[in-house]
Structures are given as structure tokens and as C-alpha cells.
N, C-alpha and C positions, 0 to 999 in steps of 0.2 A: 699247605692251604688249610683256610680251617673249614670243618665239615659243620654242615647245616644242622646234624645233632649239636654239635657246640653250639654252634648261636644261636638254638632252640632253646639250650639248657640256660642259657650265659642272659637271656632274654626275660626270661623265663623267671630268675632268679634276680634281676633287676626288677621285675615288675613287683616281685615278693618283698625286694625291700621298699619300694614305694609305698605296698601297701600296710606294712608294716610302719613304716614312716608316719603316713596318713593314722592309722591306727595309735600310734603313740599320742600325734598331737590331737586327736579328738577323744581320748583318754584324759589328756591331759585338760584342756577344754572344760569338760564333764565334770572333772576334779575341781577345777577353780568356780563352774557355776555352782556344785553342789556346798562347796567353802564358805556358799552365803551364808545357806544357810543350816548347816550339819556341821557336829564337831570335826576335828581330823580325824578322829579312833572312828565316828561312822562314816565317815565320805572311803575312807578305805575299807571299810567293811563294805558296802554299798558296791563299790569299783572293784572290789577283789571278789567278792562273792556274789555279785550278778543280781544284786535284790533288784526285784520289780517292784517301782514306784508304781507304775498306773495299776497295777492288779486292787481292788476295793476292798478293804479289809475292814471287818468290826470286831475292835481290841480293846480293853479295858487300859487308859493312859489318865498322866496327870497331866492337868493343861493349866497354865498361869496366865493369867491378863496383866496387862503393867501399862498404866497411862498417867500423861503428866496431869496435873493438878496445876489448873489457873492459866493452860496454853492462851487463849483467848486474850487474856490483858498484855502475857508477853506479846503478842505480836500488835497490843494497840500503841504499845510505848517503845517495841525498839524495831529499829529497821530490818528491811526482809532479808538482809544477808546476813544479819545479826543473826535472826530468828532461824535462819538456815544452820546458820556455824555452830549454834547452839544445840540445834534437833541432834544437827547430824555426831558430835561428842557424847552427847546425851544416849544417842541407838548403840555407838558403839563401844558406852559400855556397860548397856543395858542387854546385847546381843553377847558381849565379850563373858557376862556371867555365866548366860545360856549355856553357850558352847563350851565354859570348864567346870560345867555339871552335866554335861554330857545332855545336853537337851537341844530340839533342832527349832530355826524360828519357822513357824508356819507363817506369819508373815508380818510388814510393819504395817503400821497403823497410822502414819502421818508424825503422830507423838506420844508412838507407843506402839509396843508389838504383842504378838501372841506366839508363845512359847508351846510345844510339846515332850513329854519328858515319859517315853517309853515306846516309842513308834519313831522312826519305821522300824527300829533293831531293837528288840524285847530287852527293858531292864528290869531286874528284879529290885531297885532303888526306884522305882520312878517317882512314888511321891516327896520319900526323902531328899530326892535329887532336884528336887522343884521348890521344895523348901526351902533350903539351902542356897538354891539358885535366888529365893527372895532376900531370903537375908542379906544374901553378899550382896547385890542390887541395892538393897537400902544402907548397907556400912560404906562402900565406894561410892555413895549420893550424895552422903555426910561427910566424906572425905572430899570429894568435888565442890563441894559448896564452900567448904574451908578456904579453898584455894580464892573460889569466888570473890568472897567475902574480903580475901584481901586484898581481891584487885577491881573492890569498889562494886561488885555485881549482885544482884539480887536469885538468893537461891533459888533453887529449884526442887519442886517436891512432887514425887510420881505416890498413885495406889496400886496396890498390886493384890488380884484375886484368886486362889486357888481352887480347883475342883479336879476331884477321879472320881473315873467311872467309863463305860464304856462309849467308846467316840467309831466314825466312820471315817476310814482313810478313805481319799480317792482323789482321781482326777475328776476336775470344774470346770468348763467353759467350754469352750468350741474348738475346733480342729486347727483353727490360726491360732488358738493363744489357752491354753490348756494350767490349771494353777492345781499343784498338790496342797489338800487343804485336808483340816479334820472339822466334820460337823456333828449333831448332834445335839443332847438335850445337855451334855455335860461343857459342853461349851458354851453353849446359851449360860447355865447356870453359872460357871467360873466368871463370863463376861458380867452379872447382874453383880456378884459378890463383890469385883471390884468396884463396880460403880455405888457400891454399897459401904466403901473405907471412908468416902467422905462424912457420912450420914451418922458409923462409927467409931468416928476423928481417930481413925485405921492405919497404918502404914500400909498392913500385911493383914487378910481376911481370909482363912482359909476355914474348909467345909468338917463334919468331923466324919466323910468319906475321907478326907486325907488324911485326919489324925489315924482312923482306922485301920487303914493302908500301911501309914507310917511306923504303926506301934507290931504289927505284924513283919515289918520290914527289918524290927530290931530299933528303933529310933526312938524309944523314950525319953531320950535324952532332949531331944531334936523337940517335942512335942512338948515337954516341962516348960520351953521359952516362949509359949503362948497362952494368953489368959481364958479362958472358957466366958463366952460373951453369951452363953444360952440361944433361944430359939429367936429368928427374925422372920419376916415376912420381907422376900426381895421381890421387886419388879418382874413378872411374867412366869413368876411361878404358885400355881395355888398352896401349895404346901410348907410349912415353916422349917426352914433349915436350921440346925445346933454350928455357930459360929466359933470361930479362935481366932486370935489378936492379937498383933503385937501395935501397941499404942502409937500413936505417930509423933511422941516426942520421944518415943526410947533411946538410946544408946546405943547403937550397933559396933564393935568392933572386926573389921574382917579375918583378924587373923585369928580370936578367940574360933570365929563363928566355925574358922575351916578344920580348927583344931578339933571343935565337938562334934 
């Protein structure tokens, strides 16, 4: 007969692997939402090492702005599932940069997202990794439209804005629907800069907090490829910021860019 310790233990250790079971697939879960929007190297840092996302952290990060240029007429001239097939090619591989510069997206933007590159997992590249992350953005845009162009379509051109400096991680919203977002004055300002490429017929508009950043980071290299555009005066902020450029008819090659 078997004794009531056995199917205590027997019991016992079924229920361990259920809950281990369960465990695995909300693990795995956890893994594929965080995949939105974290590289692989952080979604396993994150899941291996236990980081608390809601805890409110203020960290010095690079943040990129990236939005298409001239969305509005696309959507007056081609139809809505065009204009969808489009977007959504467009995010992913405007998100595909992010993530193989090791940058997480904070979120999309309709026709355009918002990148950060040094949060939640500290990098000591973060602004070179942002930089980088534009360029290849803008080389694989010019490669995209190539293709375009042969099958009769009309390009597509995004600005892209950088700033560092100190930002606020944390959870937003309410108890039903809660968003990890970075705010701040450095995100205000990265968001004005790019809305600032069209004004200085810009690809790429970055701050010279990120040249700063970047030439401490070891990246002179990185920083020779943009023009010193001097001081501007952007939307919503009183103070004139010292800009750098990379033109919006430049050349971009992606494999040079990943070489350097």
C-alpha cells in the first residue's frame, strides 16, 4: 500500500512542477513582451537579474527622436492599408537599429518612435550608441527607398533628434494600464531638435551635450561626421543650443558607418 507520506510527497512535488511550469511560461511571456521593446542582451539582463522597471530612477541617458517627414500627404494619396504596410516596415526597421545599438524603444509614435540608449541597464556608450543608432537609421532608409524607387514608389524621409542629459525613468498612468516612459527637460529638448532638421534641411540634429558625451566616450571618430551648425534658438526653450548635422542629402553607407 502506498503510505499517505508518499502521496503527500508525490503531491506535493507535482504541484512544484506546475508551478514551475506556470513559472517558466510567465517567464517566457515577460521575455517576449519586454522583446518589444529591449534588445536580447537587455531583455536577459532584466529576466536574469531581477531589474525593477517601476522603481523611479533619475539617470543621465541619450534619447533620440525619429519622425517621418511629410506623413500627412502619404496618407492624402495612398490608401489606409498602404499607409499601414508602410508605417509598419518603416518602425521595424527604425526599431531593428535601436535594438542592434543596444537601445530600448520607449515608445512609437504613430510615424515615429522614441528611443533611449543608457537606461534601464547603464551603458558607458550611450551616446555613441545613439549616434550610430542614427546613422544606420538613415543608411538602411536610403537603402529602402532604393528598392522603392524601383518598384515605382515614392521615398521616404524621417528627422532624427538627439539629446543627453539627465532624464526620469518611471511608471505613468493608472493601475489598469501603467506605461515605462523617460520624461524630463532632456526629452522635451531632443523632441524640439528633431522637429528642428526640417528648418536645418537635417537628416540628423544632435546637441553638443552629445558631442560632449561622445568625445569622453572615446568617439571622435563618430563626431568628425557631423558639421558644427553653431548656436539655434528651438521651440520651448529660452536658451540657444550649439547644434551638429549631418545634411539631409548626405551619403550614408551602413557598413562603412558600423565599421567606424
Amino acid at each position: 500500500m502506498i503510505s499517505l507520506a508518499a502521496i503527500a510527497i508525490t503531491t506535493k512535488l507535482a504541484l512544484l512542477n506546475i508551478a514551475t511550469r506556470e513559472r517558466l511560461i510567465m517567464v517566457g511571456k515577460e521575455k517576449d513582451n519586454l522583446a518589444r521593446f529591449f534588445p536580447p542582451a537587455i531583455v536577459e539582463q532584466i529576466a536574469t537579474n531581477d531589474i525593477a522597471l517601476s522603481t523611479t530612477r533619475y539617470e543621465p541617458a541619450a534619447v533620440l527622436f525619429v519622425d517621418m517627414i511629410g506623413f500627412t500627404k502619404f496618407c492624402s494619396v495612398l490608401q489606409p492599408q498602404d499607409v499601414i504596410a508602410m508605417l509598419r516596415e518603416l518602425l521595424c526597421t527604425l526599431s531593428a537599429s535601436v535594438f542592434e545599438h543596444q537601445g530600448t524603444v520607449d515608445k512609437f509614435t504613430g510615424d515615429g518612435l522614441i528611443a533611449v540608449f543608457g537606461l534601464p541597464v547603464v551603458n558607458d556608450l550611450s551616446a555613441t550608441n545613439a549616434v550610430r543608432c542614427a546613422l544606420t537609421m538613415q543608411a538602411r532608409l536610403q537603402a529602402w527607398n532604393d528598392e522603392r524607387a524601383a518598384s515605382g514608389l515614392e521615398a521616404v524621409a524621417v528627422a532624427i533628434g538627439i539629446h543627453y542629459g539627465a532624464v526620469v525613468l518611471g511608471d505613468v498612468g493608472c493601475e489598469s494600464r501603467l506605461e515605462l516612459t523617460v520624461l524630463g527637460d532632456t526629452v522635451n529638448v531632443a523632441s524640439r531638435v528633431e522637429h528642428h532638421c526640417r528648418e536645418a534641411k537635417a537628416s540628423i540634429l544632435i546637441t553638443d551635450a552629445v558631442v560632449r558625451r561622445m568625445q569622453s566616450e572615446g568617439s571622435e571618430g563618430a563626431v568628425r561626421r557631423f558639421t558644427d551648425r553653431g548656436f539655434h534658438t528651438i521651440r520651448g526653450h529660452s536658451d540657444a543650443i550649439r547644434l551638429f548635422a549631418i545634411p539631409r542629402d548626405a551619403a550614408l553607407n551602413v557598413n562603412q558607418l558600423l565599421a567606424g
